[in-house]
Residue, then its C-alpha position, 0 to 999 in steps of 0.5 A: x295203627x303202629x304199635x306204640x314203642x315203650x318209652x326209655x323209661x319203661x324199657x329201663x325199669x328197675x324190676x325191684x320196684x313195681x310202677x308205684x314205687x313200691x318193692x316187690x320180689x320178682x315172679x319167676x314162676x314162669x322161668x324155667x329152671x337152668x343151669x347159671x354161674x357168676x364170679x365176684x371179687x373184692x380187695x382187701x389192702x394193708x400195709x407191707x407189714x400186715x400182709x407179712x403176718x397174714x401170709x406168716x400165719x401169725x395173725x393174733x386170731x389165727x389162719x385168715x385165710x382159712x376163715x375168710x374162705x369159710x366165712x365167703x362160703x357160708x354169707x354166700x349160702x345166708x344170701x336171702x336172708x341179708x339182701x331182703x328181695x333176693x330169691x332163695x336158691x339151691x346152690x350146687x356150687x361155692x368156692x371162695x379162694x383168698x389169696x395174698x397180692x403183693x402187687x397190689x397191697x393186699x389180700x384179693x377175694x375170688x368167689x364162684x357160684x353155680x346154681x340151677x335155678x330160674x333165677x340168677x346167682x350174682x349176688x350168692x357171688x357178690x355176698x361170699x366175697x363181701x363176707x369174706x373181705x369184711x372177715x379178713x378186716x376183721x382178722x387183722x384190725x387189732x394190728x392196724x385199723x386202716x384196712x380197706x375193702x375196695x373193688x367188690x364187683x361182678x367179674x361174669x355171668x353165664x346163663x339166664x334170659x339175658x345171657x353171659x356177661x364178662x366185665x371188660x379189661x380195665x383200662x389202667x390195667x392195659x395202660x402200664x402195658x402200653x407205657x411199656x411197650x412205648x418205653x422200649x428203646x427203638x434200634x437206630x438203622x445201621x449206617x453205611x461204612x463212611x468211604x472216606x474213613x475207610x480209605x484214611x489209613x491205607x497205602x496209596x498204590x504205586x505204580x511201577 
């Protein structure tokens, strides 16, 4: 008799909730230990105004940059004790960088973690950036309360059963690119020498 192939939905199948529906930690006791590393990002935008201060250093609550990177370090490192069914693990590595975007209207938040463990490091990542953006709202919400924290997403992963993983370029980034490549003014072909003007001005020979 021929195996019978699991369904769609068992190959998919959230492994935070067990086939109950209930939630559950998941066991890694026979994983062994290796070495895994994930990036985050977020953005944080403002008006022209406001980044002017946060780059000036004049904010009213002093270096936002400074905090929100302090800030980035220490959420990432209290991961298990905010997201309820993450494991807690050593973390070897985590740098969170804060850095002003003019370009794109804001302040954009990079966090890398590094672990050896038997359990990924994606959310470590995930919540340094998170902590971070919320602490740069915080910095600046006294001069204009409109701030958003957008694009708080995974960049890559490396290690772990599943392997490494890196989030495709963005089409509407590629998109201006093309827009410009289109937009070049295209050389016309250089056109043969018109016989007939050429031959408009000069003498007619004589012959003698």
């Amino acid at each position: 008799m021929e195996p019978t192939q699991p369904t769609r939905t068992e190959r998919r199948r959230l492994t935070h909730v067990d086939r109950g529906g209930r939630p559950r930690m998941v066991d890694v006791s026979d994983k062994p230990p290796t070495a895994r590393r994930a990036v985050a990002e977020a953005l944080v935008t403002m008006t022209p105004e406001t980044l002017r201060l946060v780059i000036d250093g004049e904010a009213a609550k002093g270096d936002v940059l400074t905090v929100a990177e302090l800030a980035g370090v220490m959420g990432g490192k209290r991961t298990a004790d905010l997201v309820p069914l993450c494991h807690p693990i050593p973390l070897t590595d985590l740098l969170v960088t804060a850095t002003p975007d003019r370009g794109a209207g804001g302040v954009r938040i990079r966090a890398e973690a590094a672990t050896t463990a038997q359990t990924g490091v994606e959310m470590e990542a995930l919540t340094a950036a998170m902590v971070a953006a919320l602490t740069v709202y915080d910095m600046v919400k006294g001069v204009e309360r409109g701030v958003e924290i957008r694009s708080v997403r995974l960049l890559s992963k490396i290690g772990g059963k599943s392997g490494d993983w890196h989030r495709p370029a963005d089409a509407e980034e590629a998109a201006p690119r093309q827009r410009a490549v289109r937009a070049r003014p295209i050389a016309e072909p250089r056109r043969a020498p018109d016989a007939k003007r050429q031959g408009a001005g000069a003498r007619p020979r004589t012959r003698g």
